[in-house]
N, C-alpha and C positions, 0 to 999 in steps of 0.2 A: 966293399961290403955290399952285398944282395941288397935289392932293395923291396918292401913288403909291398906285393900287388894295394891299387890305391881301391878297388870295389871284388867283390866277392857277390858272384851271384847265387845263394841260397833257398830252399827247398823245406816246405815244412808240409807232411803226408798227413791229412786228416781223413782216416780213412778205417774200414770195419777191415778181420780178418774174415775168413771164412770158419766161423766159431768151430773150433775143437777138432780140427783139420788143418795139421801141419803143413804135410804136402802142398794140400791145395791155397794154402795161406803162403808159403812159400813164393812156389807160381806166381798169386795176387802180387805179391812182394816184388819181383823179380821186373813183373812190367808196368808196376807202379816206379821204381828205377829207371825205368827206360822211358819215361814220359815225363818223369821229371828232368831227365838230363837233354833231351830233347829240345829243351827250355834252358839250359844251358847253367844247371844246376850242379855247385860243384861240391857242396855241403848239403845234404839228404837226412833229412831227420822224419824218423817213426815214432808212432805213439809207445808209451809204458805196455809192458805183454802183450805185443801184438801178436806175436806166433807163439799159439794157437787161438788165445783168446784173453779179456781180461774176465774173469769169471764172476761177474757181478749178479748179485743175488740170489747167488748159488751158497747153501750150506755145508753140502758133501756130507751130510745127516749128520750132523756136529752141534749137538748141544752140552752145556755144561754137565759134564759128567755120565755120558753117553755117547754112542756113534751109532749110524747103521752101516747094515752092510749093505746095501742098496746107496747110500751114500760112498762108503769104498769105491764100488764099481766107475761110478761119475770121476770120482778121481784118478782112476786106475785111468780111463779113459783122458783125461786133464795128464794127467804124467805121460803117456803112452805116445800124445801128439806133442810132449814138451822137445826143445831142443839141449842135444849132446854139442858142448863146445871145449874144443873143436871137434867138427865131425865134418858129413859129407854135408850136414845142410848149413854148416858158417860155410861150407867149401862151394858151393851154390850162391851164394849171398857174395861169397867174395867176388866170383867171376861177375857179376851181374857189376858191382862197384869198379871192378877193374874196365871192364866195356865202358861205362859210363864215365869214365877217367873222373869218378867224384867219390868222397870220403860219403861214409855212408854210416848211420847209426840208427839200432834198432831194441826193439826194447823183446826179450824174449823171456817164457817161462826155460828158464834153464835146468835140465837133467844133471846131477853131480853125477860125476865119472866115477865117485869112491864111494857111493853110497844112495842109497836111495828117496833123497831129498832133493823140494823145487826149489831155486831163487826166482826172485824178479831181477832181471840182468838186463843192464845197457849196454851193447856191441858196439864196438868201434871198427869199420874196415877202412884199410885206405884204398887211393886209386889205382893201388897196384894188383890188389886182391887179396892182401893178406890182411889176417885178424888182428890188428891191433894191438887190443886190451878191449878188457870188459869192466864193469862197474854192477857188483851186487847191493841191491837197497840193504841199507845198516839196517832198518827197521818198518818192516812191516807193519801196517794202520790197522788196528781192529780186528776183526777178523778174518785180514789178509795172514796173520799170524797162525793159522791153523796149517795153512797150503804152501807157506813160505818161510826158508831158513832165514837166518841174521847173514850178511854181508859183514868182511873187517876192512880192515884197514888197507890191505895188498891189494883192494879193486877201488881206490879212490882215482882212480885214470883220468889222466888227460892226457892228449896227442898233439903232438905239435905239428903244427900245418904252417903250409904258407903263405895264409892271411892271418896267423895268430894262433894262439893255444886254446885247443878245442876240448870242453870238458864240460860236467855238471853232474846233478840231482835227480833221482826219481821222483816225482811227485809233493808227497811231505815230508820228505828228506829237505824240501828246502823248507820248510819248521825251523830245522834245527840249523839255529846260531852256529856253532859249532863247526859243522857239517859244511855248511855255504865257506866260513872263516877260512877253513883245508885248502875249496877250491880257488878262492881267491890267493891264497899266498904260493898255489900252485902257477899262477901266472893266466888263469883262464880269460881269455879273450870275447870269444865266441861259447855263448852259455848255454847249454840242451835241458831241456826240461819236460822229459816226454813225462805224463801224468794220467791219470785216468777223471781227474775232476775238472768237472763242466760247470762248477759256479762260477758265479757273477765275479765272487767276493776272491777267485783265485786269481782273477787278471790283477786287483790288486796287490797280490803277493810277485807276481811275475813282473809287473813296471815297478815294486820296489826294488828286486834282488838285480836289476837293470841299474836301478840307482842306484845302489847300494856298492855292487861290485864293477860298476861301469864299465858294463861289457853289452855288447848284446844279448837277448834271450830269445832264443827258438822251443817258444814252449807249443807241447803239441799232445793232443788227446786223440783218441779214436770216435768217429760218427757208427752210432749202433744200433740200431730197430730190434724190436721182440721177434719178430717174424726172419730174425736171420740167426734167430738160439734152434740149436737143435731139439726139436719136440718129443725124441727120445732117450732124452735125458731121463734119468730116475727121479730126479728131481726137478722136473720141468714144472711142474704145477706149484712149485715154489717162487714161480714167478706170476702168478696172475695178479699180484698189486704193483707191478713195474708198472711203467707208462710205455706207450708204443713206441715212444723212442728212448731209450735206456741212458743216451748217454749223448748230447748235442753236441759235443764237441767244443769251442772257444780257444780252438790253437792260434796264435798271434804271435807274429816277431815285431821285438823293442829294440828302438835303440838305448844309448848308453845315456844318454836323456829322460828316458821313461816313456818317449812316444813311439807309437805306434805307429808300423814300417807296414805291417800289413795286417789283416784279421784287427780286432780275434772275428773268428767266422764259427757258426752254430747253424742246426739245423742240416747239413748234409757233407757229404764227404767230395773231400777238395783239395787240390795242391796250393798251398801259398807259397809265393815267391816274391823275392825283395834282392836289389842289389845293394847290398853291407857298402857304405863308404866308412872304412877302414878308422881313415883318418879323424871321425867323429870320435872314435876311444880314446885317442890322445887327446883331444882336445876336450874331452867332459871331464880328465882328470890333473886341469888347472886348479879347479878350487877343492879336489876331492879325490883321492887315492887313498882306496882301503888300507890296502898292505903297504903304501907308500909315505908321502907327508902327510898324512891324517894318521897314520896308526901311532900309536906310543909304545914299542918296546919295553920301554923300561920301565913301563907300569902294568902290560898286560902279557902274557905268553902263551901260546896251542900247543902242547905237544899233542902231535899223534902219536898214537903206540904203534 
């Protein structure tokens, strides 16, 4: 029997795209891969929308029972830089993964191929260069719900790697009981958590769903400043009550203990890196296996649809 590497050294990108610029976010992306694997990074994780942008504090002229068209345009613009998957830019993303002989996951505003709607989507590549799977968020926050479809059940993906089964949640996707339950009885080992939120109070949610599913967490956000929003945007002056930095960041990898392997890190954009000792997941799941001697069957059941 194979036997599972005993450390995994892992990569977590806390870092700005180049707002509303595919291509050139792309790029950024490309040698932000190449600097983590340099470091000898074999597990690569990106924040929630990073390509092209996470579009905070933007409207898109969208109020209840109205739009503008000046808002239109900002989105046409937000769609136009979104990613076609598969296309040529997973096929760029892939070769970059494949070079760096490391699994790679990124979070993109996704183009539907059958219609003209965005997801928020998790990539999975391996180190071969092929696209994996992907993972669409079930449920858009607020008024993420205007610019983003529902995700089902055929993108709950996980990929099995050779330190463990690599999978997870977008954001407040881990909210939901449910949602987390899926990936745990999916066998997830190694837990991704790219997000856009930079509270205090989310590290708490991330050394919970550590202890909860005893796995590791590579939760990871984007570092953002006002001064890197495009200022001709339609709707740029919709941002003069942001703060000069929009969004600090707080990426941190847990282990399956609930402590803290590296980060969280706030305040600027950064690669975190930690070597995973494997062997901690089996051993925090003596007194405590979700899907395992802690769950009751035969009192509790998930179906996914």
């Amino acid at each position: 029997m194979d036997r599972q590497p005993q450390y995994v050294t892992v990569a977590v990108v806390q870092a700005a795209p180049v707002l509303m610029n595919k291509d050139a976010t792309i790029k950024k992306t490309v040698t932000l891969i190449q600097e983590a694997a340099s470091q000898g990074a074999k597990i690569i994780v990106f924040p929630e929308a990073f390509i092209p942008a996470y579009p905070r504090g933007l409207s898109f002229g969208c109020v209840v029972g109205s739009r503008t068209m000046e808002g239109r345009y900002d989105w046409q613009r937000f769609y136009d830089n979104s990613v076609l998957v598969p296309g040529v830019d997973t096929d760029i993303i892939g070769e970059a993964a494949r070079e760096a002989q490391a699994y790679v996951t990124i979070g993109v505003n996704e183009r539907d191929s059958g219609n003209t709607s965005l997801y928020c989507t998790n990539l999975y590549f391996g180190p071969d260069g092929k696209l994996l799977g992907k993972h669409r968020k079930l449920k858009p926050t607020g008024s993420e719900r205007l610019i983003w479809g529902e995700g089902d059940s055929n993108t709950l993906t996980v990929v099995d790697t050779p330190y463990g089964t690599l999978g997870g949640l977008i954001c407040w996707e881990n909210y939901m009981p449910l949602a987390r339950t899926a990936m745990y009885q999916k066998g997830v080992k190694i837990y991704v958590a790219p997000t856009a939120d930079s509270r205090e109070v989310w590290q708490c949610t991330m050394r919970h769903v550590a202890l909860e599913g005893r796995c590791y967490v590579l939760s990871c956000n984007q570092y953002v400043e006002k001064s890197m929003v495009p200022t001709d945007l339609n709707g740029y002056e919709e941002l003069k009550t942001q703060p000069d930095i929009m969004c600090t960041g707080g990426s941190a990898i847990i282990d399956p203990f609930g402590n803290y392997v590296a980060g969280p890190i706030f305040g600027e954009e950064k690669i975190l890196y930690a070597d995973l000792d494997l062997g901690a997941i089996t051993r925090s799941r003596l007194d405590f296996d979700v899907c395992g001697h802690y769950s009751r069957p035969d009192v509790f059941e998930l179906l996914v649809k």
